[in-house]
C-alpha positions in Angstrom: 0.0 0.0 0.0 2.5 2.0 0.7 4.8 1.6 -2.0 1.7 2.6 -4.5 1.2 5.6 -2.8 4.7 6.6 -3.0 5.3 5.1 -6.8 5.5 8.9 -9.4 2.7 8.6 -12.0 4.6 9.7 -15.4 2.3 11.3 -17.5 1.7 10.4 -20.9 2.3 12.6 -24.1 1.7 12.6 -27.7 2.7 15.6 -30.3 0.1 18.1 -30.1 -2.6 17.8 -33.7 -2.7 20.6 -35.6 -5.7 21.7 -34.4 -3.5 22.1 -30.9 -0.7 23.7 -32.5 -2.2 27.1 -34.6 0.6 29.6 -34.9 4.0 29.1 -36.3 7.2 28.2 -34.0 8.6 31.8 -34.4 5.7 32.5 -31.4 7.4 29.9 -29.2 9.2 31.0 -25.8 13.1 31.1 -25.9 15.2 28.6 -26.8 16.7 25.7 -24.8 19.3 24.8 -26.9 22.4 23.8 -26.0 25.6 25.6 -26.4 27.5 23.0 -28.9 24.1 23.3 -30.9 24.1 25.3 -33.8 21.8 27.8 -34.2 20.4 28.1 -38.2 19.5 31.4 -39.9 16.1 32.2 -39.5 16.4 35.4 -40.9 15.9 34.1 -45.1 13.6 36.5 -47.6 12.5 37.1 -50.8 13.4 40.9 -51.0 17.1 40.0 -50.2 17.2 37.0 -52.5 16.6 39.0 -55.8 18.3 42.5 -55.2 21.5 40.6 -53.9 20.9 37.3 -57.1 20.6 40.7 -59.4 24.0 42.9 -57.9 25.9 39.2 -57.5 25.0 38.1 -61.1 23.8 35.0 -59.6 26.0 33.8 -57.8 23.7 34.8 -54.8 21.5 32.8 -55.7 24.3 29.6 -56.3 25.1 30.5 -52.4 21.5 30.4 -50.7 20.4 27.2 -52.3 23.0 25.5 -51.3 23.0 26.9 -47.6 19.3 26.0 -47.8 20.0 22.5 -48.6 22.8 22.2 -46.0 20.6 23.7 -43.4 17.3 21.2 -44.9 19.4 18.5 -44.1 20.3 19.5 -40.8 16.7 19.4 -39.5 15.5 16.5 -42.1 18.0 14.1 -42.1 18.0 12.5 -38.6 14.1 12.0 -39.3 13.8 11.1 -42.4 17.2 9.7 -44.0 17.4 11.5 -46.8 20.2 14.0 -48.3 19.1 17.1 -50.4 22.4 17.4 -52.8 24.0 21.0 -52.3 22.8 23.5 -55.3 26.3 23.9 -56.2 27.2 20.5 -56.6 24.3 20.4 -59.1 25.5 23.2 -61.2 28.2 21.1 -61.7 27.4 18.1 -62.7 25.2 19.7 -65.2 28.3 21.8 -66.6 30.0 18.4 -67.1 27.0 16.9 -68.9 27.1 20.1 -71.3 30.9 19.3 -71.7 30.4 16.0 -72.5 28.4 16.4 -75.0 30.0 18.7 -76.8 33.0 16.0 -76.3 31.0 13.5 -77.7 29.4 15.8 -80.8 32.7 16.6 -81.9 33.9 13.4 -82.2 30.7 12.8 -84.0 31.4 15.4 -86.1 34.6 14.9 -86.9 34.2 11.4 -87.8 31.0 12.0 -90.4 33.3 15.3 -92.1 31.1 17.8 -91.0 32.6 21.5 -89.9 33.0 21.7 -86.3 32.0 25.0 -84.8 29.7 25.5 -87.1 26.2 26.2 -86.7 24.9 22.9 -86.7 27.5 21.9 -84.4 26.0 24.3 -81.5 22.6 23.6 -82.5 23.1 19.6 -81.6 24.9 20.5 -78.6 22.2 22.9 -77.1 19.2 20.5 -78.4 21.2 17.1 -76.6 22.5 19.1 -73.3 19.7 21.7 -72.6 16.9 19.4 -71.9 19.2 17.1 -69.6 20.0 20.3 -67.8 16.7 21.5 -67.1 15.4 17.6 -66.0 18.3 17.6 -63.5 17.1 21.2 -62.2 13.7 20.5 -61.8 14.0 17.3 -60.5 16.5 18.8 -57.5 13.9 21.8 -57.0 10.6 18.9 -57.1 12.7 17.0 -54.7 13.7 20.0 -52.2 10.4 21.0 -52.0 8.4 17.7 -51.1 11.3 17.4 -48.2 10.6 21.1 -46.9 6.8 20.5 -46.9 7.4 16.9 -45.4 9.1 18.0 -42.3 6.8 21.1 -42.4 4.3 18.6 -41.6 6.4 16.3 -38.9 7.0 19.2 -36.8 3.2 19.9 -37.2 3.8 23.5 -38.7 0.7 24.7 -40.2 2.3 26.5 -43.3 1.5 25.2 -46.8 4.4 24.0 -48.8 5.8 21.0 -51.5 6.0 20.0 -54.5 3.0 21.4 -56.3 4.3 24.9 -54.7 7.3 25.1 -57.0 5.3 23.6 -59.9 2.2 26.1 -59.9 3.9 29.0 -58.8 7.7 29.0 -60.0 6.6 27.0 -63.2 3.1 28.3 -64.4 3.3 31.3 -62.6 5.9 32.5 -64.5 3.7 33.1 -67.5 2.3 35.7 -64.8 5.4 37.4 -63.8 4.6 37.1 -60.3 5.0 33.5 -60.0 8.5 33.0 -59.0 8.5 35.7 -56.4 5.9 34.1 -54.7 7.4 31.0 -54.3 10.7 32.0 -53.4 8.5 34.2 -50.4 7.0 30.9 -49.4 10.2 28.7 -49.8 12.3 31.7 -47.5 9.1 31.2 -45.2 8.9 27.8 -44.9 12.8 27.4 -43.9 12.3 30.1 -41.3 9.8 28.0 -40.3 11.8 25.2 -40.2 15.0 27.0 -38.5 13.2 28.5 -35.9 11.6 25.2 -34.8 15.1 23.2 -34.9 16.9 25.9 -33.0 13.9 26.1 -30.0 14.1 22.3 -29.8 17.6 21.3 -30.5 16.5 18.6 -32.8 
């Protein structure tokens, strides 16, 4: 008798629904991380993405994708398994398929006669290279953004985000200007989102 009075009743908890959790993490008290855990920018926008992509000539833009996908695999990885490749490491895979092809069409070309560097020449290599190019690009964006709205949705963050984001808005919204802006807004969003979260939890 006595030893069930003294014995500690442990409560039992589940992650809150999303009914229970309404408002974004960047409401959520201070942070108890650690001191050896690193804390990951939460401070991403849209604004700064295309002024400092437009004085950079790009190169920007080479640098905050591929922060993005070290920091998305920083907060995904331990849950999910998964690796998003670094931006940069894209760009240059798909400079050695363009170089490989035109490897490969000069060879052709020199072994049917036909004048290399000529206009045909660079017409094969942009019809063979480009699309491959453009796959590989859209497949890393697709990719990228099903993991950000997947872990959106594990940490029970009510923020719409995925796939179908980039598709209607960077994709088919570009035929209305607009289009990319707004998903670059959301993608900025949804990381900060993400960032804050990890760095209140430490996990």
């Amino acid at each position: 008798m006595q030893n069930a009075q003294n014995r500690r009743v442990v409560p039992q908890t589940r992650p809150p629904t999303q009914h229970q959790r309404q408002k974004a993490p960047a409401a959520s008290s201070t942070p108890t991380t650690t001191s050896t855990t690193k804390q990951l920018r939460t401070n991403r926008g849209m604004i700064k993405f295309y002024l400092l992509s437009i004085i950079t000539l790009g190169i920007y833009a080479i640098v905050f994708y591929s922060i993005l996908a070290r920091d998305l695999n920083t907060v995904a990885s331990p849950h999910d398994g998964k690796r998003t490749m670094p931006y940069w490491a894209t760009l240059l895979i798909a400079i050695g398929v363009v170089i490989v092809v035109a490897i490969g069409t000069t060879i052709a070309f020199a072994i049917m006669g036909l004048e290399i560097g000529s206009l045909m020449y660079m017409v094969v290599i942009y019809l063979i290279a480009l699309p491959i190019v453009i796959i590989m690009e859209l497949a890393w964006f697709h990719r990228m953004s099903n993991r950000v709205g997947d872990e959106l949705q594990r940490r029970y963050i009510q923020y719409s985000f995925d796939a179908g984001t980039f598709w209607i808005w960077f994709i088919l919204g570009s035929f209305i200007i607009v289009g990319p802006f707004i998903y670059i807004f959301k993608l900025c969003k949804s990381m900060n989102f993400l960032c804050e979260d990890y760095n209140a939890s430490a996990r």
